[in-house]
C-alpha positions as CSV (number, residue, x, y, z in Angstrom):
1,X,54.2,74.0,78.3
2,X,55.8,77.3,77.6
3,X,54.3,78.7,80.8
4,X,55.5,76.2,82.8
5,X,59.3,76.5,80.9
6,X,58.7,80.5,81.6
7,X,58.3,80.0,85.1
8,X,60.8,77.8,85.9
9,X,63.2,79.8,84.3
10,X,62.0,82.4,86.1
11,X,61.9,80.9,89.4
12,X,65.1,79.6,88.7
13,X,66.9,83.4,88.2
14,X,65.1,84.4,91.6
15,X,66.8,81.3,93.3
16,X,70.2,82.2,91.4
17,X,70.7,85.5,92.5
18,X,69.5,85.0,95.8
19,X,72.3,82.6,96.5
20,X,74.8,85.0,94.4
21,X,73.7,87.8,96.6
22,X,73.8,85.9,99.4
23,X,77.3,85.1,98.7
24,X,78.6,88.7,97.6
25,X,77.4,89.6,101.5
26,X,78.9,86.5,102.9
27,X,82.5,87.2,101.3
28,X,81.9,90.9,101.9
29,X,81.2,90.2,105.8
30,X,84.4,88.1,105.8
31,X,86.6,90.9,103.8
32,X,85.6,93.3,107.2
33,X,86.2,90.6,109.3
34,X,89.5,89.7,107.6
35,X,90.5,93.5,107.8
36,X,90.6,94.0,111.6
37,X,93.5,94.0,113.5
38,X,93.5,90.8,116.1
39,X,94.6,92.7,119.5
40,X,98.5,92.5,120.7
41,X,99.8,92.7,123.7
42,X,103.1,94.9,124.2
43,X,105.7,93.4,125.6
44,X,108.7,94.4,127.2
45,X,111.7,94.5,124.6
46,X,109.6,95.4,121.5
47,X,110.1,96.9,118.1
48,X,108.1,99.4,116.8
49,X,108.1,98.1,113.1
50,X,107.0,100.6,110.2
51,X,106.3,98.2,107.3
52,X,103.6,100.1,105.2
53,X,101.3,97.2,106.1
54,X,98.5,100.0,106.3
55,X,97.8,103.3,103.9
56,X,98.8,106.2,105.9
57,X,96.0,108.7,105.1
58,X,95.3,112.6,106.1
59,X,92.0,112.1,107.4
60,X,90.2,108.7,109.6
61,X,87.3,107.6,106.8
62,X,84.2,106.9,108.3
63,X,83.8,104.3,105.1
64,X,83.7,100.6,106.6
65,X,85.0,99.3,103.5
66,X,87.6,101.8,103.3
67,X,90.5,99.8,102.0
68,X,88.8,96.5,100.9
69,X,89.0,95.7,97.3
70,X,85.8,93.9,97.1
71,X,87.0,91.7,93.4
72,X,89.5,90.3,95.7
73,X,88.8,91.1,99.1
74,X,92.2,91.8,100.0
75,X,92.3,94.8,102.6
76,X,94.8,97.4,102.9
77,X,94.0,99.0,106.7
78,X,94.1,103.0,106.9
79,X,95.5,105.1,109.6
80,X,95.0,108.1,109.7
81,X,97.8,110.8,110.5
82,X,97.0,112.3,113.9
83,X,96.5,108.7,115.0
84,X,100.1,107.8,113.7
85,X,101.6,110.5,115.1
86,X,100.0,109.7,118.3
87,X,101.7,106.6,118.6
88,X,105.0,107.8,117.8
89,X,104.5,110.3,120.9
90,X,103.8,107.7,123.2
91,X,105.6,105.3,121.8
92,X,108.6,107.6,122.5
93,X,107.7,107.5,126.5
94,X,106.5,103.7,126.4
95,X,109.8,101.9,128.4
96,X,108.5,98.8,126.3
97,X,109.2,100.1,123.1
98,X,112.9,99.8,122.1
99,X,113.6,101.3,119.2
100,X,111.7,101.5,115.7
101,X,112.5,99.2,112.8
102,X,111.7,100.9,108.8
103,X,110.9,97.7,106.8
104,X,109.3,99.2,104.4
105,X,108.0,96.5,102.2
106,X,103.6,96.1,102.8
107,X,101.2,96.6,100.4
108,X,99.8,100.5,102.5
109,X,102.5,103.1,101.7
110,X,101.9,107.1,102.2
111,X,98.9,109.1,100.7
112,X,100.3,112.5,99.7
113,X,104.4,113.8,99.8
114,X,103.1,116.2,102.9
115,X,102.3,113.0,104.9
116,X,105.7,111.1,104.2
117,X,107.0,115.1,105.2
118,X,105.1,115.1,108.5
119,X,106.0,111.2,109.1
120,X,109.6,112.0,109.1
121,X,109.8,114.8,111.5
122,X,107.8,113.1,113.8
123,X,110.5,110.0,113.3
124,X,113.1,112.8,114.4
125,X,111.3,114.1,117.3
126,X,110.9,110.5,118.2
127,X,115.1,109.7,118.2
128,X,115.3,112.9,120.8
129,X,113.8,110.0,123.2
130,X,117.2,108.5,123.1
131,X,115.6,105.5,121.0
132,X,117.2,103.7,118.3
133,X,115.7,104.1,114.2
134,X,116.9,101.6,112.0
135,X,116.1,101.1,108.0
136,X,116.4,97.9,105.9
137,X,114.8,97.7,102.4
138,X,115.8,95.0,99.4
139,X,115.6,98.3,97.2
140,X,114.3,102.0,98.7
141,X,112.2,104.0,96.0
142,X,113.2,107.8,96.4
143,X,110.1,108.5,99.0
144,X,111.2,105.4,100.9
145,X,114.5,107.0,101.2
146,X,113.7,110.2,102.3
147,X,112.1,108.5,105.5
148,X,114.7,106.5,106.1
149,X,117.2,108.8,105.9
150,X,116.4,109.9,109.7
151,X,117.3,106.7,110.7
152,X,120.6,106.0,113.1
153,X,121.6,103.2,110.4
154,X,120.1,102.5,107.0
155,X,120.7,99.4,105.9
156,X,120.3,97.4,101.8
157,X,120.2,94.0,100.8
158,X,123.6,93.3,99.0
159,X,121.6,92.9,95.6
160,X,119.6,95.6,96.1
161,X,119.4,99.1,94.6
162,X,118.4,102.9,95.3
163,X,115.6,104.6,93.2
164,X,117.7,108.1,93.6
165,X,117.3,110.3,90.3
166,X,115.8,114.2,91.6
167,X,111.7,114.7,90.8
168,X,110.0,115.4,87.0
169,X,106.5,116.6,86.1
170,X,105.5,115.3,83.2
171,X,101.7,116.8,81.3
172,X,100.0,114.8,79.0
173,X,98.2,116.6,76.0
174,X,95.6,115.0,74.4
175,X,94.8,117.8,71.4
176,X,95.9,116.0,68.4
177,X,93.4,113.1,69.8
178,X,90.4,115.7,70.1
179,X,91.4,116.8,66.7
180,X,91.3,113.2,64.8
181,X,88.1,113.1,67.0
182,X,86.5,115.8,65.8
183,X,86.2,117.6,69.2
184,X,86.8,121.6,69.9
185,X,87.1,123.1,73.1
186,X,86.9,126.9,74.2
187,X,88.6,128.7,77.3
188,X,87.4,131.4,78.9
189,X,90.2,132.7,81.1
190,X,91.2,136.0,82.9
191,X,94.1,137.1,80.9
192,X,95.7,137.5,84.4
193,X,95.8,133.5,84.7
194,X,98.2,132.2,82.4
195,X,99.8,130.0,85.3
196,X,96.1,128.4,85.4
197,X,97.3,125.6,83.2
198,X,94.7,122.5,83.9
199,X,93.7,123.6,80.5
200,X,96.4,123.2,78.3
201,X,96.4,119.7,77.6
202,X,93.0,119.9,75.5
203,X,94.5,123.1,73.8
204,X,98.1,123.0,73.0
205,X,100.9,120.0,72.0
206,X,103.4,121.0,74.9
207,X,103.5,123.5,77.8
208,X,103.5,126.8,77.7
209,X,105.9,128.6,78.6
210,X,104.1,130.4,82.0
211,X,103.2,126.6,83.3
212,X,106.7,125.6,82.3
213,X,108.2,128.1,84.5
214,X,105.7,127.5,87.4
215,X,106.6,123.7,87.4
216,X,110.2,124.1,87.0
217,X,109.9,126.4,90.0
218,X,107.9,124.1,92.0
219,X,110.1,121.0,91.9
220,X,113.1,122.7,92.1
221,X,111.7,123.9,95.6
222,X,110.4,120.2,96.8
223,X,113.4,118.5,95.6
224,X,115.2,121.6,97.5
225,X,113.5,120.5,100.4
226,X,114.0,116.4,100.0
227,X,117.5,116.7,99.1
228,X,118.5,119.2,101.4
229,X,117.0,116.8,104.1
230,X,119.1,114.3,103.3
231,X,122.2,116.0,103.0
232,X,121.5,116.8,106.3
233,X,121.1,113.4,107.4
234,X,123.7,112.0,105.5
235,X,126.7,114.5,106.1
236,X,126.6,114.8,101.7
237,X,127.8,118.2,100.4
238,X,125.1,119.7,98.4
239,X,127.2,119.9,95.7
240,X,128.1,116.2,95.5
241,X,124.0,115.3,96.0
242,X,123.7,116.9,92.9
243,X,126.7,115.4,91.2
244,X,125.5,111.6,92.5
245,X,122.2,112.7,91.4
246,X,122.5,114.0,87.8
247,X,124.8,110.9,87.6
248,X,122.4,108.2,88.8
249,X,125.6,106.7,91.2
250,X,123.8,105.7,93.6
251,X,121.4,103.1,91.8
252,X,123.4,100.0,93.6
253,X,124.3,99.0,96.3
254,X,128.1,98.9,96.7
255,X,127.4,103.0,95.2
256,X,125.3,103.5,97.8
257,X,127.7,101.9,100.3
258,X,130.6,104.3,98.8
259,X,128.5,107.2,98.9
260,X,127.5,107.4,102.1
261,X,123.5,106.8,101.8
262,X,123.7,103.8,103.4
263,X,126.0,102.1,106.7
264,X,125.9,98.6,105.2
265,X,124.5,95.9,102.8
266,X,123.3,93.1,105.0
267,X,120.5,90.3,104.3
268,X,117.3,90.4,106.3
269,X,118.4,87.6,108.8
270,X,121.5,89.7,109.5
271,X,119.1,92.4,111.1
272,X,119.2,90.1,113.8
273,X,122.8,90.7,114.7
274,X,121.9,94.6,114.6
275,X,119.1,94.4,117.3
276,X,121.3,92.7,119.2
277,X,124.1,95.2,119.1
278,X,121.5,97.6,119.6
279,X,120.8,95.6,123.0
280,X,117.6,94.5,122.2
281,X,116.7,90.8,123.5
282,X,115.3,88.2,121.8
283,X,112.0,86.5,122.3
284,X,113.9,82.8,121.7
285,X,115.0,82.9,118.1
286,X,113.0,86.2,117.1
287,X,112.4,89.8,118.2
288,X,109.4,91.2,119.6
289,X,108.0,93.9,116.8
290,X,105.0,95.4,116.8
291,X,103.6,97.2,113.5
292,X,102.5,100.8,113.7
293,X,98.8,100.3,113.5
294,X,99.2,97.4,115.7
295,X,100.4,99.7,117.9
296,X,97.8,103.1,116.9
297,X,95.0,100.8,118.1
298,X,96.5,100.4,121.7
299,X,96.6,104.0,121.9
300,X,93.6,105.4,123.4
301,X,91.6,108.6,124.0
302,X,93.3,111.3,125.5
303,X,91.6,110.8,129.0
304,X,93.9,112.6,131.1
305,X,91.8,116.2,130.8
306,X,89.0,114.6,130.2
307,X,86.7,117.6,131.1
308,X,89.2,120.4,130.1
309,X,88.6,122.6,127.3
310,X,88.8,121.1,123.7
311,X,90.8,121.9,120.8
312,X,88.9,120.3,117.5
313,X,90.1,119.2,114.1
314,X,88.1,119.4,111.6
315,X,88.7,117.8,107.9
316,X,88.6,118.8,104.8
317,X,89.5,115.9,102.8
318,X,89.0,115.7,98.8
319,X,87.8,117.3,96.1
320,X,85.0,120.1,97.2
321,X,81.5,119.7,96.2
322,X,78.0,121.1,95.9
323,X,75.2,120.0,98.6
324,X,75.4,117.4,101.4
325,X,76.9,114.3,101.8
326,X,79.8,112.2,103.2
327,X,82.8,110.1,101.9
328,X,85.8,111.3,100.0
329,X,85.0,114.4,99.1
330,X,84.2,117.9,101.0
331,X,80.5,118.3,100.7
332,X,79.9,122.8,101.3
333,X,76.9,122.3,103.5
334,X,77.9,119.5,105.3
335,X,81.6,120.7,105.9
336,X,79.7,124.5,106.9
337,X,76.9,122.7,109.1
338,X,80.0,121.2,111.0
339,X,81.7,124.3,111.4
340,X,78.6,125.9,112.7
341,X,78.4,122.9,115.0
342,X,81.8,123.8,115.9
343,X,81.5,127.5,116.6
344,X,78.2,126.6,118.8
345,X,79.9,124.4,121.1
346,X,81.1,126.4,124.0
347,X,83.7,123.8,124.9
348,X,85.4,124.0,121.8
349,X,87.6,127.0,122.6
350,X,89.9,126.1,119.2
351,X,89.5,124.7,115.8
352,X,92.0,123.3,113.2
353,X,90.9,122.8,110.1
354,X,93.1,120.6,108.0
355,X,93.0,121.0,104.1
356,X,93.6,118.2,102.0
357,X,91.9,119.7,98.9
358,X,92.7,120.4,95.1
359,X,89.5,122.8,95.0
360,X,86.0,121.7,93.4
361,X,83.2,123.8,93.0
362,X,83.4,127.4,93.7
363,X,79.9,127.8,95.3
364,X,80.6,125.0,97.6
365,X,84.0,127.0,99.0
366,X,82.3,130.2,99.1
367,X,79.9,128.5,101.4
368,X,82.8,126.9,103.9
369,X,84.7,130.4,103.4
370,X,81.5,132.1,104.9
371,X,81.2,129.7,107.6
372,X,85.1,130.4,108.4
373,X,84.5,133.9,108.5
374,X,81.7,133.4,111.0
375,X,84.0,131.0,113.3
376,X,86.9,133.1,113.1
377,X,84.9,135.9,114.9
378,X,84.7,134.0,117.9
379,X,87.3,131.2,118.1
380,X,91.1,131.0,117.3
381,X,91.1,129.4,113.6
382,X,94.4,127.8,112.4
383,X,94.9,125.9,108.9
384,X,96.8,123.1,108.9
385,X,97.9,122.1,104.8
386,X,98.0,118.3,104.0
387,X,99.8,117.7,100.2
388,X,96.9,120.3,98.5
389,X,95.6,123.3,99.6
390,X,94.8,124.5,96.3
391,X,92.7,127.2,94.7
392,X,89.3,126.0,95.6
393,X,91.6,124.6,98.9
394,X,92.9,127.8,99.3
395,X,89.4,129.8,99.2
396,X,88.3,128.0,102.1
397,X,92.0,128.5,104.2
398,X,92.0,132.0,103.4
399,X,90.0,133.4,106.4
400,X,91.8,131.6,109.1
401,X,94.0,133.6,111.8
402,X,97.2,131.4,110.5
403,X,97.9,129.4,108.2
404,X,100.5,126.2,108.7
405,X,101.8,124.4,105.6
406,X,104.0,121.4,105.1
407,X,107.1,122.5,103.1
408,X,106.3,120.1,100.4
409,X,102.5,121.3,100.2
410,X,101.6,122.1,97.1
411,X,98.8,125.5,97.4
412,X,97.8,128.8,96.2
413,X,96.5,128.0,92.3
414,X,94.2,131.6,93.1
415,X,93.0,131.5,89.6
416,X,89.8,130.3,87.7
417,X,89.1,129.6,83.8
418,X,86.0,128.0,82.5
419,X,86.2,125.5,79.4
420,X,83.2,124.3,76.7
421,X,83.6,121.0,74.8
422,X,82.1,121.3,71.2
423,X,81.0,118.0,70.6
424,X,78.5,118.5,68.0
425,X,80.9,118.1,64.6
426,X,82.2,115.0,66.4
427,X,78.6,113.2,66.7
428,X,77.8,114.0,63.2
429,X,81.3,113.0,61.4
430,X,81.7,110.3,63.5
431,X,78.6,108.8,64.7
432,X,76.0,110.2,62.4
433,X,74.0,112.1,64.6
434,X,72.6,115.7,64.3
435,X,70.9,117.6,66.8
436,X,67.5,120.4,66.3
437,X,65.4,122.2,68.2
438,X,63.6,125.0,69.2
439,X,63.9,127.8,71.5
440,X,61.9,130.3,73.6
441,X,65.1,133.4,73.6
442,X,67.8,134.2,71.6
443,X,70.1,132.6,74.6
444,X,68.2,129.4,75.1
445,X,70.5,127.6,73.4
446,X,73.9,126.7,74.7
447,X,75.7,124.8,72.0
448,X,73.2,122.7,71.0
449,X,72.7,123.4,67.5
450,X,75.3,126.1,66.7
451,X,78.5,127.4,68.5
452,X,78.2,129.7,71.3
453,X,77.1,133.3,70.1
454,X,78.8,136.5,71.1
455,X,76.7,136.8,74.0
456,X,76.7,133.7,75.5
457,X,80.3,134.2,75.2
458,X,80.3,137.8,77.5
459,X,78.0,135.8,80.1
460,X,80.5,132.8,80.7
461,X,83.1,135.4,80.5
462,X,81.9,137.4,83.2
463,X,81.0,134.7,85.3
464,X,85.1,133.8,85.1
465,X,85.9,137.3,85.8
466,X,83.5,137.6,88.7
467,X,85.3,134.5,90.1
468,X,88.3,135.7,89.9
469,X,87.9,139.3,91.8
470,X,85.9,137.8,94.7
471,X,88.3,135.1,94.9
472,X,91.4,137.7,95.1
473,X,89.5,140.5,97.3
474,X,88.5,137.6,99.6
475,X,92.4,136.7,99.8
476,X,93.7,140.4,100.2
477,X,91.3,140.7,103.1
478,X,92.0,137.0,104.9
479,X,96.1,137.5,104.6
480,X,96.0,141.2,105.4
481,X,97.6,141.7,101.9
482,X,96.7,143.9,99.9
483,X,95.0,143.3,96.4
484,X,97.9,144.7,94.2
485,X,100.3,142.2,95.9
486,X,97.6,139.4,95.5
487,X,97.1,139.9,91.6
488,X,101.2,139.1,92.2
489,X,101.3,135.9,93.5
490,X,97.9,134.9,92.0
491,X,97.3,134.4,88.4
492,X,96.7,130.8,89.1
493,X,100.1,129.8,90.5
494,X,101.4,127.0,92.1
495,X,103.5,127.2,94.9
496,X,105.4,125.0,97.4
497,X,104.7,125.7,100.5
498,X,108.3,127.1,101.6
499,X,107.8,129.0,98.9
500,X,103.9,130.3,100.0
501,X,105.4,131.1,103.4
502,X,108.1,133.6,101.4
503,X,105.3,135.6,99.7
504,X,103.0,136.0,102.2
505,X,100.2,132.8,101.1
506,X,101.3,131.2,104.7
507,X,102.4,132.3,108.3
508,X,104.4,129.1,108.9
509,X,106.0,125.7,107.9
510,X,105.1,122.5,109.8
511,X,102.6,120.0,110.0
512,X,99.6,119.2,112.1
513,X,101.2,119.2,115.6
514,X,102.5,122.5,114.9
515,X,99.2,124.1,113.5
516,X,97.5,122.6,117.0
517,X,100.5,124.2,119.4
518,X,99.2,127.8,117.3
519,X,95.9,127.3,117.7
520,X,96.4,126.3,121.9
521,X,98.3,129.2,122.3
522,X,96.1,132.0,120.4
523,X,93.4,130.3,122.9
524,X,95.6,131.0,125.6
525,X,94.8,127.0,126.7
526,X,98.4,126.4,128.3
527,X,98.8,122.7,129.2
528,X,94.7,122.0,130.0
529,X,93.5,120.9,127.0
530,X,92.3,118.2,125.3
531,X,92.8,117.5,121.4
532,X,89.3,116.4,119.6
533,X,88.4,115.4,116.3
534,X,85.0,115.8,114.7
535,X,83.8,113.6,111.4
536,X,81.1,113.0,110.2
537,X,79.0,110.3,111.4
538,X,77.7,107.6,108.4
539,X,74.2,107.3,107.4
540,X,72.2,104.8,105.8
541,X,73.9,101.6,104.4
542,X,77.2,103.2,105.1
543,X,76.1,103.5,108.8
544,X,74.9,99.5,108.8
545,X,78.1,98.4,107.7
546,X,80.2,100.8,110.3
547,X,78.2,99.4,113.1
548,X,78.6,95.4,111.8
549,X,82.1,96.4,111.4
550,X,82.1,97.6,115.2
551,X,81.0,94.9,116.3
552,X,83.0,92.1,113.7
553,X,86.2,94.2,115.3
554,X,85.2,93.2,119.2
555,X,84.4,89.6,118.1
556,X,87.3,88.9,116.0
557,X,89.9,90.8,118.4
558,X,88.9,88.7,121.0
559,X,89.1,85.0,119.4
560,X,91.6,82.9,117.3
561,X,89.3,83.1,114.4
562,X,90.5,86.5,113.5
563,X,93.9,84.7,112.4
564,X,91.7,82.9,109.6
565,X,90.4,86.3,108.5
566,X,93.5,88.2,107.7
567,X,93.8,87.5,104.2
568,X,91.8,89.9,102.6
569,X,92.7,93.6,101.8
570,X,94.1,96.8,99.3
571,X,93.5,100.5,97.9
572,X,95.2,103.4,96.6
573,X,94.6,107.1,96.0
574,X,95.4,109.2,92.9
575,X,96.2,113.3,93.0
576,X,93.8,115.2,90.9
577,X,95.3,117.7,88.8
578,X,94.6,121.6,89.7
579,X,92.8,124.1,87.5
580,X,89.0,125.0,87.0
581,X,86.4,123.5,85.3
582,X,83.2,124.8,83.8
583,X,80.9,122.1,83.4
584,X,77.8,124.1,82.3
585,X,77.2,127.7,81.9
586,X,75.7,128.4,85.5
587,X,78.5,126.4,87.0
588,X,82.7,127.0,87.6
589,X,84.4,124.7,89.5
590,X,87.7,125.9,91.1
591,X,90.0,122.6,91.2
């Protein structure tokens, strides 16, 4: 009887979680499905409508669930910047495009303060066209703002408000909690990299005052850069920015009206009588808009010098890590396989790489820096910085012939430190447990049953130091600097990148169309060229679901059931904080 109970039960569980399973993929299928795009046509009279519906993102993913939260299977597309700014070009020369409309109210938004940077110029080269930009927002958060303020007319709901109040960095220390938990932690640090402060939270209670200076620097410069922009804009003395600012006046809406930051409070429906001052028609009762990536996905290859010479850009996208792989981080031996791919490929006369990196391992970006250096002696190499190009970021953008940074980039960080958590007082007060052992050397041992001795202490400590003078010689020989005024600027510093571009860390300020007009010209290309972008291809399961999502995106583009698919979709992405890491003692990671 209790066999037959046994299996039963058994068979029972099989059953079950072949139907659950069978269920996750069913719902998963439909999440894909629900996250393409159903095709539009573009009509005469449209508006180009930039509602954040999508995550603007530095680099394409070649993840097919890239956006899909699968607990709810709500999607949030991704489009990726040279895609976006694509579109603006044409959409600048298409005769059916009107104007643009900033609604900026969808669940997608702007991955990294260089992106919403590079966004709004190409908004401004986009109004040379002679094409209208309007902005209307219940209430603008401060990065909302700065975009819109390139607009012809901003507009606010009556009610509405202004998140307008300057930029703050705030650190959070945890020592007083690794102190009630029993927890020590040792640095080992080049006394040249006080501004190397990734640190300090597991060491002191507030900031010190090197990583105070460096932060106070840093904003000061990107808020420079924002509010100067605006002022701009706006027609606001500098002077009165600041005053508005320090006095939070421009929080509602009649303020803002007062104050210049906006030409009206209107309701939605009232946009209506805008467009049509604006001399757009009406389809009927509405207006023709088109979203951005609605748009991005009509834009197609660049055909017209389709056997011309290529110019390639290449990614590096995330944290930097040991070995091969693919996703969303830089793996060294896959990024430096691609580069050598690159530099093989004869009709590839032009590469920009485009850094979008906080660091990671240091073995991993000596690898890519090695493969740069091997590029760079036979092709034109040109940098292009997303939000990070820092320390480990900044190892692998050291070699190129220029370097291009977005004003509010955040780079250099040349600095290293290594850090060991003690955890063995906190297991035994804590948790009752006690470690022992035996060992074969003096050295075996690292932390196991004691604290580190005095020699394990020099080895970890040159390892730091040998970090550290590679990592500055390597710099001094990329910019053309030499080492004294590297040891400068280094220390472990963060700088804008207007700032970079004073001291020497970068050749220019713009984004990714400017770093491609550098590299076309150091090829000598002129006007025959044709822009390409290599990523990595998916393999596996990742490759499966890229190909059913191909294939999902012809079927559901092309039939009214796509319309019963759009409800699922979203995903964000979170900044990781610079410095460098030592995990174990035969391994520094530059972050």
């Amino acid at each position: 009887m209790n066999f037959w109970k046994t299996f039963l039960a058994g068979v029972l569980a099989v059953v079950a979680g072949t139907i659950l399973v069978f269920l996750f993929w069913i719902f998963l299928l439909l999440g894909i499905a629900g996250s393409m795009e159903k095709s539009v046509t573009v009509a005469p009279g449209s508006i180009l409508k930039i509602d954040f519906s999508e995550l603007l993102t530095d680099a394409p993913s070649n993840d097919p669930l890239a956006g899909i939260d699968v607990l709810t299977l709500q999607n949030t597309p991704q489009l990726a910047l040279f895609k976006a700014l694509r579109a603006l070009e044409a959409a600048a020369a298409d005769d059916r495009i009107r104007g643009i409309y900033l609604r900026m109210n969808g669940t997608g938004g702007i991955a990294g303060t260089a992106l919403l940077e590079e966004l709004r110029t190409a908004l401004e080269e986009f109004r040379q066209s002679g094409k209208f930009i309007v902005a209307y927002n219940e209430t603008y958060s401060q990065g909302q703002y700065y975009l819109a303020s390139v607009a012809d007319r901003i507009y606010l709901q009556p009610q509405g408000g202004i998140d307008w109040t300057g930029l703050a960095s705030n650190v959070t220390f945890y020592k007083g909690l690794l102190d009630k938990l029993d927890l020590k932690v040792e640095v080992f640090r080049p006394t040249a990299c006080r501004y190397k402060s990734a640190v300090e939270p597991f060491l002191l209670e507030r900031m010190s005052p090197a990583n105070r200076e460096q932060m106070q620097e840093l904003i000061n410069s990107m808020w420079g850069t924002i509010s100067g922009d605006v002022c701009a804009a706006r027609g606001i003395d500098s002077v009165e920015m600041r005053r508005l600012t320090d006095n939070l006046e421009v929080s509602l809406a009649d303020e803002a009206l007062k104050a210049g930051f906006v030409d009206g409070l209107l309701y939605e429906d009232q946009m209506n009588d805008v467009f049509a001052e604006l001399g757009v028609e009406a389809d009927g009762d509405d207006y023709r808009f088109v979203t951005l990536g609605q748009y991005a996905a009509q834009v197609g290859a660049d055909l017209k010098n389709i056997s011309a010479d290529q110019v390639a850009i290449v990614y590096a996208d995330g944290q930097i890590v040991d070995g091969e792989g693919s996703g969303r981080a830089v793996y060294g031996n896959t990024l430096a396989a691609t580069l050598a791919d690159v530099r093989r490929n004869d009709r590839i006369k032009a590469v920009v790489l485009r850094v979008n990196s906080p660091g990671g391992s240091a073995l991993a970006s000596d690898v890519i820096w090695r493969e740069m250096e091997l590029l760079r002696e036979e092709k034109p190499v040109i940098v292009s910085m997303g939000s990070y190009a820092a320390s480990g970021g900044y190892y692998i953008s050291c070699p190129a012939d220029a370097i291009v940074a977005d004003r509010l980039t955040l780079t250099g960080s040349i600095g290293v430190y290594g850090m060991v958590l003690d955890s063995r007082e906190a297991l035994k007060n804590k948790l009752g447990i006690t470690v022992d052992g035996v060992q074969s050397n003096t050295s075996s041992d690292f932390m196991g049953r004691g604290p580190l001795t005095s020699v394990q202490r020099a080895m970890l400590m040159r390892g730091v130091d040998q970090v550290y003078e590679t990592f500055t010689q390597d710099v001094s020989e990329g910019r053309n600097l030499p080492l004294e005024r590297v040891l400068e600027i280094a220390g472990g510093r963060v700088w804008s990148g207007e700032d970079a571009l004073g001291i020497g860390l970068v050749d220019g300020c713009g984004g990714l169309k400017t770093a491609l007009a550098v590299a076309v010209e150091k090829a000598g290309l002129g006007d025959n060229y044709r822009v390409v972008e290599v990523l990595d291809q998916p393999t596996g399961l990742s490759a499966i679901l890229s190909s059913l999502n191909a294939s999902l995106r012809m079927a559901f583009t092309r039939s009214d059931l796509g319309d019963m698919m759009k409800e699922y979709g979203e995903v964000r992405e979170a900044l990781s904080q610079q410095g460098v890491v030592m995990y174990s003692p035969v391994r520094v990671d530059m972050q």
